[in-house]
N, CA, C and O atoms as a MOPAC input file, in Angstrom:
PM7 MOZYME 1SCF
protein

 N    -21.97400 1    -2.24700 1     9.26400 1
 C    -21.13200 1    -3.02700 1    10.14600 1
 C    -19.73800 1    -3.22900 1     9.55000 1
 O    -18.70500 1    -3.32100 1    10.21300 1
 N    -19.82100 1    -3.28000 1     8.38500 1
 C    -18.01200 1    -3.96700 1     7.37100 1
 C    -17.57900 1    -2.56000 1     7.77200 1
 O    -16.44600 1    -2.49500 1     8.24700 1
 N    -18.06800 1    -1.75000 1     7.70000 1
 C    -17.67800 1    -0.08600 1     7.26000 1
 C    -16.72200 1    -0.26800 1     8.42400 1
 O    -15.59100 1    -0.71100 1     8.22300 1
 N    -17.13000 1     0.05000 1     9.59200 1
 C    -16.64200 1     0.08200 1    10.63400 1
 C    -15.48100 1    -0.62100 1    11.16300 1
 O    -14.57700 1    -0.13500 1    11.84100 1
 N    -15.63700 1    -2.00600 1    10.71300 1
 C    -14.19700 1    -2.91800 1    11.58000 1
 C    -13.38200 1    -2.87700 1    10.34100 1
 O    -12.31100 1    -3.45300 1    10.53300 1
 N    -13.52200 1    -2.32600 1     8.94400 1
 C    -12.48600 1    -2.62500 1     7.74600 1
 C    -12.87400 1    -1.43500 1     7.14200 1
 O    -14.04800 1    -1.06500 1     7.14200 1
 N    -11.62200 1    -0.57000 1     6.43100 1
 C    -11.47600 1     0.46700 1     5.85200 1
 C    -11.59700 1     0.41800 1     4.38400 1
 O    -10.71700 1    -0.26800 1     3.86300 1
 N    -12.37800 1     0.91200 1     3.63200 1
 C    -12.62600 1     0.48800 1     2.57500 1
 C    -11.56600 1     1.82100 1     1.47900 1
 O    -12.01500 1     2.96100 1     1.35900 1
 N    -10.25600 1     1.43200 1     0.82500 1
 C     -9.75900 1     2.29400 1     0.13700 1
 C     -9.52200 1     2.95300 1    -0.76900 1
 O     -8.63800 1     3.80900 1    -0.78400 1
 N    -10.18600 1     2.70500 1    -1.59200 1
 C    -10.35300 1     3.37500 1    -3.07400 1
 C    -11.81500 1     3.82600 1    -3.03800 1
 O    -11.96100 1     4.87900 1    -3.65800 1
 N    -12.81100 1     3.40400 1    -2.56100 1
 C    -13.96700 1     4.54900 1    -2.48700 1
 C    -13.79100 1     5.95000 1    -2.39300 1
 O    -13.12900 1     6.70600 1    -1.68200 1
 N    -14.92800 1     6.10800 1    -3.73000 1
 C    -14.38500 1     8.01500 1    -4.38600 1
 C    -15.19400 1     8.62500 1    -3.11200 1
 O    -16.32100 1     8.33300 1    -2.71100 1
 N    -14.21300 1     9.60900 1    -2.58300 1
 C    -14.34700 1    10.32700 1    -1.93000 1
 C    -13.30700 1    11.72600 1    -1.29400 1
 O    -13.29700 1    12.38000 1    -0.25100 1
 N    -12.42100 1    11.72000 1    -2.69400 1
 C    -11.41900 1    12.81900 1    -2.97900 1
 C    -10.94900 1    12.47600 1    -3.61600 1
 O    -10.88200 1    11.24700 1    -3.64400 1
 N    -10.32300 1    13.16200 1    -4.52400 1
 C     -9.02400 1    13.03800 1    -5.44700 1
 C     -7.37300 1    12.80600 1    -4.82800 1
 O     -6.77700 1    11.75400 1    -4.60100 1
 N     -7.07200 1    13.77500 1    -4.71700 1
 C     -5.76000 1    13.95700 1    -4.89200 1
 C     -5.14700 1    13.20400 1    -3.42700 1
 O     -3.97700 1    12.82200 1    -3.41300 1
 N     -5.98900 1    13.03900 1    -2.27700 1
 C     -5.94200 1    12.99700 1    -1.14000 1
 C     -6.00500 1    11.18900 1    -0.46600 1
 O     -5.86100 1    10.65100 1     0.63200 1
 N     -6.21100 1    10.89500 1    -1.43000 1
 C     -6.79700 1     9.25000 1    -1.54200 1
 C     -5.52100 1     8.50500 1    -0.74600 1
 O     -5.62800 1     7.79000 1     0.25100 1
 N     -4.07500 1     8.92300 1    -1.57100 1
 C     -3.16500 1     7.69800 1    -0.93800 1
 C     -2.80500 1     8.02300 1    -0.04600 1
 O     -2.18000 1     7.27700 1     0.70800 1
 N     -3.12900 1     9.58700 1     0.28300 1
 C     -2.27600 1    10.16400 1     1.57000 1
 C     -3.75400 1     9.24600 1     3.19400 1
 O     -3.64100 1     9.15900 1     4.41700 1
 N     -4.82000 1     8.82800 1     2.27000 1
 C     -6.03200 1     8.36100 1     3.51200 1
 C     -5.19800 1     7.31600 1     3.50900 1
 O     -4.45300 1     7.17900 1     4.47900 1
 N     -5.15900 1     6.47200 1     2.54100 1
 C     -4.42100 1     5.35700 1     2.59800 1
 C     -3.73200 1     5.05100 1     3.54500 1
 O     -4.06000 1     4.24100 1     4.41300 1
 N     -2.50900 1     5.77300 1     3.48100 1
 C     -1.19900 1     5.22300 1     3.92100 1
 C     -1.77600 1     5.63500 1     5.21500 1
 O     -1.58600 1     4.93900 1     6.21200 1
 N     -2.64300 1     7.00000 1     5.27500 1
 C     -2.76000 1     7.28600 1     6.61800 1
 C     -3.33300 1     6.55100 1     7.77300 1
 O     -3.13500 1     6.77300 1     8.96700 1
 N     -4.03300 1     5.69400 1     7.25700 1
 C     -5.10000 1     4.30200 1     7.69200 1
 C     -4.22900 1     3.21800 1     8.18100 1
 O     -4.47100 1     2.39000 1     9.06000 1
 N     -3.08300 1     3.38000 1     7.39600 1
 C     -2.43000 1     2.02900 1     7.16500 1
 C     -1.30700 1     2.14100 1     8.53800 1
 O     -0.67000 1     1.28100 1     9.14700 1
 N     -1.37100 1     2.99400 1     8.61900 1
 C      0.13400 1     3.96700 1     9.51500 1
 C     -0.60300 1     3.90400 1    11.20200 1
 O      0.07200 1     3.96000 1    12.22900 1
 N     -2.30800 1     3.76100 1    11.15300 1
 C     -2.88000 1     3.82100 1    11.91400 1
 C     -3.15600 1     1.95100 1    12.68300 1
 O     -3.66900 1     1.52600 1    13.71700 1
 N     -2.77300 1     1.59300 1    12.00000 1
 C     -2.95400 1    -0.00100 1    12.04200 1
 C     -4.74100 1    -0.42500 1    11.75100 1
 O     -5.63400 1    -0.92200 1    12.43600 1
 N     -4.61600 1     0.09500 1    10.34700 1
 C     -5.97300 1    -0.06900 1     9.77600 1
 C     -6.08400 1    -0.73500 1     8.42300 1
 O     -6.76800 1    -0.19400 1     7.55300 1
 N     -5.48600 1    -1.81800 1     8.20000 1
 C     -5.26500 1    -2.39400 1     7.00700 1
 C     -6.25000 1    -1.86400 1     5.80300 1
 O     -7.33800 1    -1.46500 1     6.21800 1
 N     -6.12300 1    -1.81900 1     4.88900 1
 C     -6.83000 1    -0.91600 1     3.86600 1
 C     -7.05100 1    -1.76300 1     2.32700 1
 O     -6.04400 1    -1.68400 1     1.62400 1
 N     -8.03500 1    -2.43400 1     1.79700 1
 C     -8.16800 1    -2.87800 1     0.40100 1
 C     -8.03800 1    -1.58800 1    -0.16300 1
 O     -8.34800 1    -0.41600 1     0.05200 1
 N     -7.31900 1    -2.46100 1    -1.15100 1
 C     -6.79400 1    -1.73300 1    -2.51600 1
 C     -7.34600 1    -2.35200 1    -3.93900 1
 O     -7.50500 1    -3.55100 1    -4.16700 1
 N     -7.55500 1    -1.45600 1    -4.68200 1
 C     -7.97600 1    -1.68000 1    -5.95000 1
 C     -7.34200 1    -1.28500 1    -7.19400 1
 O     -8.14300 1    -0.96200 1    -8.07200 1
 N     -6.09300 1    -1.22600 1    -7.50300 1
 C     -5.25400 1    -0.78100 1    -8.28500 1
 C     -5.91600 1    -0.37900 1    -9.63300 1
 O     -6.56200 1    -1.37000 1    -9.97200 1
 N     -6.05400 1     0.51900 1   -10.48800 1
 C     -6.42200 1     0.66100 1   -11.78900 1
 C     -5.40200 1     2.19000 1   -12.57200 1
 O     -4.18100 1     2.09000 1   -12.69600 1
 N     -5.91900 1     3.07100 1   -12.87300 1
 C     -5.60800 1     3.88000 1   -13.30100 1
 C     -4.93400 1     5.07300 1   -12.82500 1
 O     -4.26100 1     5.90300 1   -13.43600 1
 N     -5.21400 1     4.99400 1   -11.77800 1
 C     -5.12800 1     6.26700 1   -10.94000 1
 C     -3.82300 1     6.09600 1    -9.90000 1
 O     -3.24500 1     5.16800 1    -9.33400 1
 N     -3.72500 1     7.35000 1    -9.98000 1
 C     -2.25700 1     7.50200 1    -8.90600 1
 C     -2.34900 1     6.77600 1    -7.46000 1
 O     -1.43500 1     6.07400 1    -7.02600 1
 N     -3.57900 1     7.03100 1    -6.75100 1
 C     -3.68900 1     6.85500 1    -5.31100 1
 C     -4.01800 1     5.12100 1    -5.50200 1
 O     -3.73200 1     4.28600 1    -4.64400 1
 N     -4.62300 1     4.84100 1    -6.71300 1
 C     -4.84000 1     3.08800 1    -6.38400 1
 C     -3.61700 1     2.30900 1    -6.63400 1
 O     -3.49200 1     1.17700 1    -6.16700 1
 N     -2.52700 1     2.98200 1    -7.49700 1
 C     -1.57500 1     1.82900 1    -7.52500 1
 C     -0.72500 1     2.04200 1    -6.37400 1
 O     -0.29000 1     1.00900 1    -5.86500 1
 N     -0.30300 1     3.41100 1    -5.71400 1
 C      0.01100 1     3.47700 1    -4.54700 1
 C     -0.32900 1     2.55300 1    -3.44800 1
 O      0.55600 1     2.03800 1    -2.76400 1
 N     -1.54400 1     2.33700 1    -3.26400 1
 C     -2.55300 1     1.74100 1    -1.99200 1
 C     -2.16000 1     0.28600 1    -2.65800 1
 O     -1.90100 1    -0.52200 1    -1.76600 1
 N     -2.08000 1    -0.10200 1    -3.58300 1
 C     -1.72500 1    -1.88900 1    -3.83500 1
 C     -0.27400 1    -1.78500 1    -3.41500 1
 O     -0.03500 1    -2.64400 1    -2.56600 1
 N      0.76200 1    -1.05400 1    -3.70300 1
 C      2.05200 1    -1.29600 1    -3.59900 1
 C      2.19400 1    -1.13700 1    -2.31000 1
 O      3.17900 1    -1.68900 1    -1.82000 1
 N      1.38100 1    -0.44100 1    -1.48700 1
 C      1.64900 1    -0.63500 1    -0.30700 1
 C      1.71200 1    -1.92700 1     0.72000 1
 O      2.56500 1    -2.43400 1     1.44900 1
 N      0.07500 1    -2.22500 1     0.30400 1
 C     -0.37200 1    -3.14500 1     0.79300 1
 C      0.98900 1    -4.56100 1     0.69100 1
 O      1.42500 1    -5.32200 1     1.55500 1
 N      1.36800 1    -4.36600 1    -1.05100 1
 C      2.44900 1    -5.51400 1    -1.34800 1
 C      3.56100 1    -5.17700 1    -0.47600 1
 O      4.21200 1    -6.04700 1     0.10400 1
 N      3.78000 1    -3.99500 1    -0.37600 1
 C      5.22200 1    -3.69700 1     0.95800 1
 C      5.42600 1    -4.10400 1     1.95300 1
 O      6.51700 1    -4.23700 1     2.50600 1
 N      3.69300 1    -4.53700 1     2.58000 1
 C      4.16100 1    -4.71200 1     4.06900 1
 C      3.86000 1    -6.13500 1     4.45600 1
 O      3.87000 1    -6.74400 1     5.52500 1
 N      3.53300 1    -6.51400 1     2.95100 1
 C      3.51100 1    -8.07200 1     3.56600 1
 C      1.78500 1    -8.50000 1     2.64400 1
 O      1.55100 1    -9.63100 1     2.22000 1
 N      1.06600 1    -7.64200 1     2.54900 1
 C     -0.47400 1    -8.09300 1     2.77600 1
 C     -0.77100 1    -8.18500 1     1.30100 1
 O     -1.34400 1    -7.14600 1     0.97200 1
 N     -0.59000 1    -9.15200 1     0.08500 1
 C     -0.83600 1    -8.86600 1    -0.90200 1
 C     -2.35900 1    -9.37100 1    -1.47100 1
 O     -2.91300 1    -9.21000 1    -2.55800 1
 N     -2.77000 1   -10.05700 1    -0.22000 1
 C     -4.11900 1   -10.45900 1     0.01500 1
 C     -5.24300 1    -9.02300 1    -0.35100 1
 O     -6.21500 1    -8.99300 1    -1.10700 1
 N     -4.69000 1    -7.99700 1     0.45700 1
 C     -5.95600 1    -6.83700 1     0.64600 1
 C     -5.48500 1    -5.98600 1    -0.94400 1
 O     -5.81800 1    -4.80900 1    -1.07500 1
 N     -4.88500 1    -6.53700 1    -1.81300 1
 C     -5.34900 1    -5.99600 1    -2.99900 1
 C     -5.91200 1    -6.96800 1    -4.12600 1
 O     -5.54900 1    -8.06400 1    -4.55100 1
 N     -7.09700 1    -5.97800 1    -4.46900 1
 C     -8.72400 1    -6.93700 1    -5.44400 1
 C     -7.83600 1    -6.40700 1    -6.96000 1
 O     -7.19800 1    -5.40700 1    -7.28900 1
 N     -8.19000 1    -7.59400 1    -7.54900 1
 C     -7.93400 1    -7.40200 1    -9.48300 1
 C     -9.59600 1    -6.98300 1    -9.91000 1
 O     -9.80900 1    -6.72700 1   -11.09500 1
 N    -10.42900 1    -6.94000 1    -9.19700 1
 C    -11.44000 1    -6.64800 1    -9.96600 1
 C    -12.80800 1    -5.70600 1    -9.08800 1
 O    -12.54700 1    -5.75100 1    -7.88600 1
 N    -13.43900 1    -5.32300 1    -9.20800 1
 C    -14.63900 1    -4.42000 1    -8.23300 1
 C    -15.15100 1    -6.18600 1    -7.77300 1
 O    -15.00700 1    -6.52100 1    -6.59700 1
 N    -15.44600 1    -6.70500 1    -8.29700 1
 C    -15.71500 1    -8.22000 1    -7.60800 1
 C    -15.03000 1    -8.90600 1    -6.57500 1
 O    -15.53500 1    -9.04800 1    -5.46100 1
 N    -13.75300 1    -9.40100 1    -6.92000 1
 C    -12.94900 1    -9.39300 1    -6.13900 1
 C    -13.33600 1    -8.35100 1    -4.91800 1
 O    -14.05900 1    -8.76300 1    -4.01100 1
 N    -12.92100 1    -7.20600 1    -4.91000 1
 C    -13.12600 1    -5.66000 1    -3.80900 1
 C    -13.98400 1    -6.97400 1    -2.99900 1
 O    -13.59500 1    -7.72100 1    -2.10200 1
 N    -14.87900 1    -6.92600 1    -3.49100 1
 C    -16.45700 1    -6.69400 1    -2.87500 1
 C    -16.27500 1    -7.92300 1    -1.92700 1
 O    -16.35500 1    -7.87000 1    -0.70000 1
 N    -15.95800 1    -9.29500 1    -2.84600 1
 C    -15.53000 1   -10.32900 1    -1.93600 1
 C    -14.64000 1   -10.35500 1    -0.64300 1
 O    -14.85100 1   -10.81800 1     0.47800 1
 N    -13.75400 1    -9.80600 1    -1.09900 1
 C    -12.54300 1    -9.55100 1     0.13600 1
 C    -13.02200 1    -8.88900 1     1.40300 1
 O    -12.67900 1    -9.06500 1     2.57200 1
 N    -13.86400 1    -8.12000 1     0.88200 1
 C    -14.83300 1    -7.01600 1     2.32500 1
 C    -15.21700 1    -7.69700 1     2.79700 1
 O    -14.89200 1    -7.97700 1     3.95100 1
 N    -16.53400 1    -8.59000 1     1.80200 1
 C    -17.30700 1    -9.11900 1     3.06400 1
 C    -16.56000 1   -10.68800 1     3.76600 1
 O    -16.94000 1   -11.22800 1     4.80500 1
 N    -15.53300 1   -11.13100 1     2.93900 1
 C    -14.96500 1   -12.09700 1     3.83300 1
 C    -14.70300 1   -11.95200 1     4.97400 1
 O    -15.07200 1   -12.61400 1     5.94400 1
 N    -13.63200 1   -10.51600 1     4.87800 1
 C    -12.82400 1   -10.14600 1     5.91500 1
 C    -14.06000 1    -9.52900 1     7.05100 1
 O    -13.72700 1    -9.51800 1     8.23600 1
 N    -15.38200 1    -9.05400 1     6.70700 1
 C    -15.94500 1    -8.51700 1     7.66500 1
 C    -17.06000 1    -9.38800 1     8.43700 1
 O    -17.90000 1    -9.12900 1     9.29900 1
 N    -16.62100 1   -10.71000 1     7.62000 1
 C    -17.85200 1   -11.81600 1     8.42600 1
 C    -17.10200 1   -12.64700 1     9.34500 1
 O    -17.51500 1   -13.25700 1    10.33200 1
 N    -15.44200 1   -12.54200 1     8.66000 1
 C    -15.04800 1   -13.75800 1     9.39000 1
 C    -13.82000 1   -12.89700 1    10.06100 1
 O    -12.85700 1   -12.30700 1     9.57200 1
 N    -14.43500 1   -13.15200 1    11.81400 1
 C    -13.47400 1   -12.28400 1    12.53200 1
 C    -12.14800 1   -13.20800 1    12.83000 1
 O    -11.14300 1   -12.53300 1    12.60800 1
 N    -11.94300 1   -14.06000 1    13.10700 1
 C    -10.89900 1   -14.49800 1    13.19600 1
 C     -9.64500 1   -14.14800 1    11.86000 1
 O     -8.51300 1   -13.71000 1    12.06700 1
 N    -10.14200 1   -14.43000 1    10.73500 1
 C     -9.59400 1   -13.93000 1     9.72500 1
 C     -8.53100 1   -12.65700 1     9.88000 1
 O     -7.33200 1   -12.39600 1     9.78800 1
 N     -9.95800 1   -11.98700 1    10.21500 1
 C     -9.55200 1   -10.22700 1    10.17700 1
 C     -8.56900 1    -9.91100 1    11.42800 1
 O     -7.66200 1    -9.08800 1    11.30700 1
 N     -8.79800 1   -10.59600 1    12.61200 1
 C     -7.48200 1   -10.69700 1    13.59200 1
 C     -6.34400 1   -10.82900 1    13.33800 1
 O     -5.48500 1   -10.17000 1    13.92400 1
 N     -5.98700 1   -11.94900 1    12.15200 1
 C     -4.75000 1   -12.67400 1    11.87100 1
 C     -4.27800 1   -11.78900 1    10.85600 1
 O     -3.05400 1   -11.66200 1    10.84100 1
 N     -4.97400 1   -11.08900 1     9.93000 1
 C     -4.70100 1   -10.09500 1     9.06100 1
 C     -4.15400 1    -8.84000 1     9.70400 1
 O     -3.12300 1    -8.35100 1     9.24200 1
 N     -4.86900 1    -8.18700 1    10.91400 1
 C     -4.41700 1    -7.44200 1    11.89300 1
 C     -3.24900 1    -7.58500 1    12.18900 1
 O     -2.36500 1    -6.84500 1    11.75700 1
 N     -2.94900 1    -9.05400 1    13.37100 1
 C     -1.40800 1    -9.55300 1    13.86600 1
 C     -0.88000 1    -9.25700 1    12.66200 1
 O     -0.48600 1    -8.09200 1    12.58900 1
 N     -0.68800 1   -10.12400 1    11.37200 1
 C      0.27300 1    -9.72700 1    10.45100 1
 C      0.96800 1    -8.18600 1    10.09700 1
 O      2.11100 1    -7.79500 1     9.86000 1
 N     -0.28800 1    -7.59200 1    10.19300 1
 C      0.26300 1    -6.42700 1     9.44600 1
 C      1.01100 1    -5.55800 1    10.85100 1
 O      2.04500 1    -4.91200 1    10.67800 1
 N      0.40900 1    -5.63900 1    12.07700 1
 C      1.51400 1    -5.34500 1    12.87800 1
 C      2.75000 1    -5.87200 1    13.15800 1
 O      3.56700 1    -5.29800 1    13.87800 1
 N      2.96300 1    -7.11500 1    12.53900 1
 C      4.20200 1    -7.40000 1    12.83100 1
 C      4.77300 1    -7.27100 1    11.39000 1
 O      5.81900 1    -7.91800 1    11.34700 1
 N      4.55100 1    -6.80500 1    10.43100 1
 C      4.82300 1    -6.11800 1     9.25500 1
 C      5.95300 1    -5.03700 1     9.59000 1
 O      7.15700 1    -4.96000 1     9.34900 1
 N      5.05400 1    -4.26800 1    10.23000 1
 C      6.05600 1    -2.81100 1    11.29000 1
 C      7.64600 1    -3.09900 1    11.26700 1
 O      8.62200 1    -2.58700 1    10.71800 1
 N      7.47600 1    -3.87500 1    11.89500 1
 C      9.07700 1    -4.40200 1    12.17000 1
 C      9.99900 1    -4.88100 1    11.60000 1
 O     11.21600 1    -4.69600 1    11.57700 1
 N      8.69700 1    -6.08600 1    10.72600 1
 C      9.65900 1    -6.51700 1     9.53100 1
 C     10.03600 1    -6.34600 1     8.15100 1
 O     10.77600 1    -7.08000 1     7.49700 1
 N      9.21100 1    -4.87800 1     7.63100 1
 C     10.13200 1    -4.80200 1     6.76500 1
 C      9.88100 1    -3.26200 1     6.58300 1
 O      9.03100 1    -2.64000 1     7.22000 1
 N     10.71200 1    -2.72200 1     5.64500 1
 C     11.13400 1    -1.39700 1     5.17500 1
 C     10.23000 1    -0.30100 1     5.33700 1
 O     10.44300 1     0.83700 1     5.75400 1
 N      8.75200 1    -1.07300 1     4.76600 1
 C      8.10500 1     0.25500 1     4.59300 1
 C      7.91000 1     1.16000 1     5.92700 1
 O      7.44800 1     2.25400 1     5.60300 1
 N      8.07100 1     1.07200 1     7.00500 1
 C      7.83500 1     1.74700 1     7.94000 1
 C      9.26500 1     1.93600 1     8.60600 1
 O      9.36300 1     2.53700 1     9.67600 1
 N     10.10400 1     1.53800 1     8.10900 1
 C     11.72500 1     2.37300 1     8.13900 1
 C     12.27800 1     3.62400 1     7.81200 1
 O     13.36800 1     3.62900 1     7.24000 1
 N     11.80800 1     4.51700 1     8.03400 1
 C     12.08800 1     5.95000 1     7.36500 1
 C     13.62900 1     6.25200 1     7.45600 1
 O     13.97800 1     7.24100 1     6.81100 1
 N     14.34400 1     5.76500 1     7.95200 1
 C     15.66000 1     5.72700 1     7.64000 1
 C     16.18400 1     5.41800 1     6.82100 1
 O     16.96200 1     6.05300 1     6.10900 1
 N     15.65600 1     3.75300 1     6.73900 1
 C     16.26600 1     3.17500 1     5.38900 1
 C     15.84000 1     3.37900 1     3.90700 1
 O     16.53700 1     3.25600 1     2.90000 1
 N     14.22600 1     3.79700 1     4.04000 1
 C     13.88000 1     4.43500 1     3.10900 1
 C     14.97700 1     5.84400 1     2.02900 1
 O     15.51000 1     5.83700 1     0.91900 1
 N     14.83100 1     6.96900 1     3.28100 1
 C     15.46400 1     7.77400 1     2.35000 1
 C     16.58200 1     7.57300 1     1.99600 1
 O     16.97000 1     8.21000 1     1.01700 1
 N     17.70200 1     6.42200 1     2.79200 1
 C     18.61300 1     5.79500 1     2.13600 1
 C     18.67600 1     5.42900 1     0.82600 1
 O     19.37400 1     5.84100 1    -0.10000 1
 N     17.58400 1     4.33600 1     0.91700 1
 C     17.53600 1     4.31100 1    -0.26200 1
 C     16.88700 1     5.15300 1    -1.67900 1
 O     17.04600 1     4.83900 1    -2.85800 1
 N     16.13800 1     6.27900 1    -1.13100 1
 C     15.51500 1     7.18300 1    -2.37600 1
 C     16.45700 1     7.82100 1    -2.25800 1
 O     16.07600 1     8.66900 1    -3.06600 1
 N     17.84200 1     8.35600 1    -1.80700 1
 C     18.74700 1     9.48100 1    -1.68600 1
 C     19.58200 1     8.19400 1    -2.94900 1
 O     19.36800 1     8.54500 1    -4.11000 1
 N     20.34800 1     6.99400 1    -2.84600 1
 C     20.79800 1     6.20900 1    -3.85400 1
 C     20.33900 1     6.13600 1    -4.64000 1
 O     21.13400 1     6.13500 1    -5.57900 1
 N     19.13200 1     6.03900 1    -5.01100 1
 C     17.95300 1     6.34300 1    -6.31000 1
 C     18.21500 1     7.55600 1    -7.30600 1
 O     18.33000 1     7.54600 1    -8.53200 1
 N     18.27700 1     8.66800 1    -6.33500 1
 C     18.12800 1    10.19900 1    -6.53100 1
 C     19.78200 1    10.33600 1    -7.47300 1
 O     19.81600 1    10.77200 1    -8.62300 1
 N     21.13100 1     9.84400 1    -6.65800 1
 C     22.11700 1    10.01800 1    -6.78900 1
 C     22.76900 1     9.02300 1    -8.27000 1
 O     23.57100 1     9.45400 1    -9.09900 1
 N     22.12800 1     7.60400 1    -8.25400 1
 C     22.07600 1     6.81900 1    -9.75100 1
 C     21.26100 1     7.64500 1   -10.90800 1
 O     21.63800 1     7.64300 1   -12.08000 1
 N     20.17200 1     8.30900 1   -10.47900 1
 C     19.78400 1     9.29100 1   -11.64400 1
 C     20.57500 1    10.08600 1   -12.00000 1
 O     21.02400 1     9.97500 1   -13.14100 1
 N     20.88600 1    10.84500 1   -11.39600 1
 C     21.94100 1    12.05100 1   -11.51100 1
 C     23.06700 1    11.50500 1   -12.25600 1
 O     23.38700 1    11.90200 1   -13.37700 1
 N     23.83400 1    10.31600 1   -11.41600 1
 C     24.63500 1     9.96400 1   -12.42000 1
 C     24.43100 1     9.14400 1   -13.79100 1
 O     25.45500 1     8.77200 1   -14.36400 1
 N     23.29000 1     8.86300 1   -14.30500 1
 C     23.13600 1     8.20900 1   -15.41500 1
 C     23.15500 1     9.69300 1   -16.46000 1
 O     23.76700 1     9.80800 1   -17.52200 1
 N     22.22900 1    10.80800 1   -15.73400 1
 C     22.00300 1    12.00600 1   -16.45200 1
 C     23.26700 1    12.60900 1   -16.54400 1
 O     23.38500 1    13.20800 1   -17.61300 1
 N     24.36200 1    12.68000 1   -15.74500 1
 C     25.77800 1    13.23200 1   -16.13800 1
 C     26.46000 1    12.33300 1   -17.10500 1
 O     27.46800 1    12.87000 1   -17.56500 1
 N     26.28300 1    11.39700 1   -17.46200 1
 C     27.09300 1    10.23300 1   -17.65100 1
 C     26.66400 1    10.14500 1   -19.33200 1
 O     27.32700 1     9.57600 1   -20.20000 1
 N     25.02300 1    11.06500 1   -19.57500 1
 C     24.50100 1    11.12200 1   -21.14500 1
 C     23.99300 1     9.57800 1   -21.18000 1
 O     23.64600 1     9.31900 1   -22.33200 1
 N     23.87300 1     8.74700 1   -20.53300 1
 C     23.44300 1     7.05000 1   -20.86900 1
 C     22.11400 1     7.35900 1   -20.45400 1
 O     21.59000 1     8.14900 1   -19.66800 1
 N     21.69500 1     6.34700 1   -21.35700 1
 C     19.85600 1     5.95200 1   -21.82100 1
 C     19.34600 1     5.83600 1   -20.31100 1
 O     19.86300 1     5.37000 1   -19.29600 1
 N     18.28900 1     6.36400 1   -20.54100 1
 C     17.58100 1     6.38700 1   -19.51100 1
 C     16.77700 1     4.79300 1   -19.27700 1
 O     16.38000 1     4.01000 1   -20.14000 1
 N     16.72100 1     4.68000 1   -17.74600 1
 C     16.40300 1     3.18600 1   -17.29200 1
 C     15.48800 1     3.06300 1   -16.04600 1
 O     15.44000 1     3.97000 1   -15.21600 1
 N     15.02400 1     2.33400 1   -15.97300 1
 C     14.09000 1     2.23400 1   -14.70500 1
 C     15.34100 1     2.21500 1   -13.81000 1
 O     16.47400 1     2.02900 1   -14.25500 1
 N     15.07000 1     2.40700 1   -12.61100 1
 C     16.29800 1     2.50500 1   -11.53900 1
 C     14.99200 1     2.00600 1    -9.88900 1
 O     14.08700 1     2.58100 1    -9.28600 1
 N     15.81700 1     0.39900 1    -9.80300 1
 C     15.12100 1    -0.02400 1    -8.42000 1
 C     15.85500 1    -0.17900 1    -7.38500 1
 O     15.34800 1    -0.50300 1    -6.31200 1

């Protein structure tokens, strides 16, 4: 029954393909727990989740995970309001801006370049 009304996202069930389910879930208006650890596709799937507003649907622990499921899959009202949010997420902020996005990864792209012409220490760039 949880399976069904909530997407469960870090369950192994591919490699390389994981954040692309993710985002793809997420893009679908399918909110998605996240479990951040080691791996490429889990810290993806938390930063997402933190992008669009929902910093709720990411677990610090397989415990946590487990809790958050069955909260969200017993208590429907919950899972509605989690729903509304994340659709009105859409609108309000970036991550689903593909405009402003590559705006800003093209300024990203272009501060690298110039730190790398420029010979200065290399820096995180946000």
């Amino acid at each position: 029954m949880l399976e069904r009304r909530f997407r469960f996202g870090n369950m192994p069930h591919g490699k390389e393909s994981k954040w692309v389910d993710w985002t793809v879930a997420l893009c679908a208006g399918i909110p998605t727990l996240a479990l951040p650890h080691t791996q490429f596709f889990q810290r993806v799937s938390a930063s997402a989740a933190v992008a669009v507003n929902l910093p709720e649907l990411v677990a610090k622990t397989h415990e946590d995970y487990t809790a958050i499921a069955i909260s969200l899959g017993r208590n429907r009202r919950k899972h509605r309001q989690l729903i509304e949010r994340y659709r009105a997420s859409k609108t309000a902020t970036p991550f689903f801006d593909s405009r402003v996005w590559v705006q800003d990864y093209e300024a990203r792209v272009r501060r690298m370049w110039d730190v790398y012409v420029q010979h200065k220490q290399a820096m995180h760039i946000i």
